[in-house]
GUVEXKOL-987367 format. One record per residue (C-alpha): residue in three letters; x, y, z. Coordinates in nm, 2 decimals, padded with zeros to 4 digits. Example, Ala and Ser with C-alpha at 12.3 -4.5 7.8 and 13.67 -1.06 7.14 Angstrom:
! residues 2
ATOM  aa     xx     yy     zz
ATOM ALA  01.23 -00.45  00.78
ATOM SER  01.37 -00.11  00.71
END
This chain:
! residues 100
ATOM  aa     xx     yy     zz
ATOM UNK -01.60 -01.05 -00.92
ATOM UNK -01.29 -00.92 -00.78
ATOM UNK -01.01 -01.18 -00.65
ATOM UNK -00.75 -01.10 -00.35
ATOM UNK -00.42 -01.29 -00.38
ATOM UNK -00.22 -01.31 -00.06
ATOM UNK  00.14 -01.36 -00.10
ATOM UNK  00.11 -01.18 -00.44
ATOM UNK  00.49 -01.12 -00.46
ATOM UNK  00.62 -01.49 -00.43
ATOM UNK  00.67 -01.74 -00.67
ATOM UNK  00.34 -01.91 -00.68
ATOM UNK  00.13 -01.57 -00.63
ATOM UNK  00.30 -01.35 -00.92
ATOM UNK  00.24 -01.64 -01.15
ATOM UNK -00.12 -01.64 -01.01
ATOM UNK -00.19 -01.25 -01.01
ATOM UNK -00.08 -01.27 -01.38
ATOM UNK -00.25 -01.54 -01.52
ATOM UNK -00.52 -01.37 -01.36
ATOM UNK -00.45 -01.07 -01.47
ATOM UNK -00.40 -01.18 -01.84
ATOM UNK -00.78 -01.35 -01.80
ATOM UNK -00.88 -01.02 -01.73
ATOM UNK -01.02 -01.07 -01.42
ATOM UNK -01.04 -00.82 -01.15
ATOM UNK -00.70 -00.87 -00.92
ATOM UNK -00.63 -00.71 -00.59
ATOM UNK -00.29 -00.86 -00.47
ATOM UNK -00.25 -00.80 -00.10
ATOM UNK  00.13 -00.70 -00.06
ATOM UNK  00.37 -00.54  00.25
ATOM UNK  00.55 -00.33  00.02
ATOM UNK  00.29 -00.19 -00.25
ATOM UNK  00.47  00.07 -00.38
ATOM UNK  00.79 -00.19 -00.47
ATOM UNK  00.58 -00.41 -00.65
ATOM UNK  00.56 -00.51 -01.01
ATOM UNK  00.22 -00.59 -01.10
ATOM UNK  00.05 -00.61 -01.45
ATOM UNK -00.14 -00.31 -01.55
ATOM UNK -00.52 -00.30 -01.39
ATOM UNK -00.43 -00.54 -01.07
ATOM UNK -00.46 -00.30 -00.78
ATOM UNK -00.17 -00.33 -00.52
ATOM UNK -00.30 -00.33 -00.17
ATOM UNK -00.07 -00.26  00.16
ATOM UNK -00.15 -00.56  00.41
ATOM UNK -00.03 -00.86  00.61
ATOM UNK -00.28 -01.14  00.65
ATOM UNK -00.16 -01.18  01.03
ATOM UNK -00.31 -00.81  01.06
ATOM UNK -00.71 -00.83  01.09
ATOM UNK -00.80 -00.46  00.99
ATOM UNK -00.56 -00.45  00.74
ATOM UNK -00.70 -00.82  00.60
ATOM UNK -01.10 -00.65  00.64
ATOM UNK -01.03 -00.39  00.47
ATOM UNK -00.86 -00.60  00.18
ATOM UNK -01.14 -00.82  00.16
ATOM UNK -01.38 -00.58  00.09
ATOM UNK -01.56 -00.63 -00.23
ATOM UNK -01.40 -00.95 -00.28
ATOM UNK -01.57 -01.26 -00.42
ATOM UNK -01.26 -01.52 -00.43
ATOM UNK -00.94 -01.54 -00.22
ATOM UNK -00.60 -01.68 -00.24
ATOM UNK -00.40 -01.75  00.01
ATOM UNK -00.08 -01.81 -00.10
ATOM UNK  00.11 -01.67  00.17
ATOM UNK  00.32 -01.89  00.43
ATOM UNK  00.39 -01.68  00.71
ATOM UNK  00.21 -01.92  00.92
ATOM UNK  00.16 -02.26  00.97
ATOM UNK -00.18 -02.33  00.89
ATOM UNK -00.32 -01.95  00.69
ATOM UNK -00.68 -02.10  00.63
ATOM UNK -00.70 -02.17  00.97
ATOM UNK -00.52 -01.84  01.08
ATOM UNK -00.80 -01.65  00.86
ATOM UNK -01.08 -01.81  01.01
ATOM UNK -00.99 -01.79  01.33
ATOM UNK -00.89 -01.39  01.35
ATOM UNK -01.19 -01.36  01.13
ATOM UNK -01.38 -01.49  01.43
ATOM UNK -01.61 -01.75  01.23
ATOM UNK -01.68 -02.00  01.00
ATOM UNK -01.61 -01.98  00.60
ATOM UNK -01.98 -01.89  00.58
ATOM UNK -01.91 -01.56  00.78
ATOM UNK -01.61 -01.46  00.50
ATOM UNK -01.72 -01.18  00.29
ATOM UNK -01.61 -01.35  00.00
ATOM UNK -01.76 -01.67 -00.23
ATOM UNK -01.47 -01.90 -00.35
ATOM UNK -01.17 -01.97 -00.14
ATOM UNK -00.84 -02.11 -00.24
ATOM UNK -00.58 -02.22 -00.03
ATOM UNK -00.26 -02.34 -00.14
ATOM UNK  00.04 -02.51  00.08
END
């Protein structure tokens, strides 16, 4: 069961990618800047913006639980649904959390 966490580098995400992290659950944390993050050992640091679909596909690849935690638009469940081009029954993934 691996989990992507959007917006891993804010406030709210870091303190979500490390509790996750210290649960020992499986963490991708979707990032612009990979290689300038600090991430706990084991979570692996993606290169993506949720605004960019292939780069958002390819992140949710093998992922069973998402995060969004990032604000870079108004509304991101809706945003990821829409450029998704579907329903949350068409997402790849099984849980979905979305945080304001």
């Amino acid at each position: 069961m691996t989990i992507l966490v959007t917006g891993a580098t804010g406030r709210i995400g870091s303190a979500v990618v490390d509790h996750l992290a210290q649960a020992g659950a499986p963490v991708r944390a979707l990032t612009c800047s990979p290689e300038k993050a600090r991430f706990p050992t084991g979570v692996e640091a993606v290169a993506g913006d949720p605004a960019d679909i292939d780069a958002m596909r390819a992140a949710l690849t093998g992922i069973d639980t998402l995060f969004l935690l990032v604000a870079n638009v108004p509304d991101e469940l809706t945003h990821v649904k829409r450029r998704w081009n579907g329903t949350p029954d068409r997402l790849p993934i099984g849980a979905l959390t979305h945080s304001r």
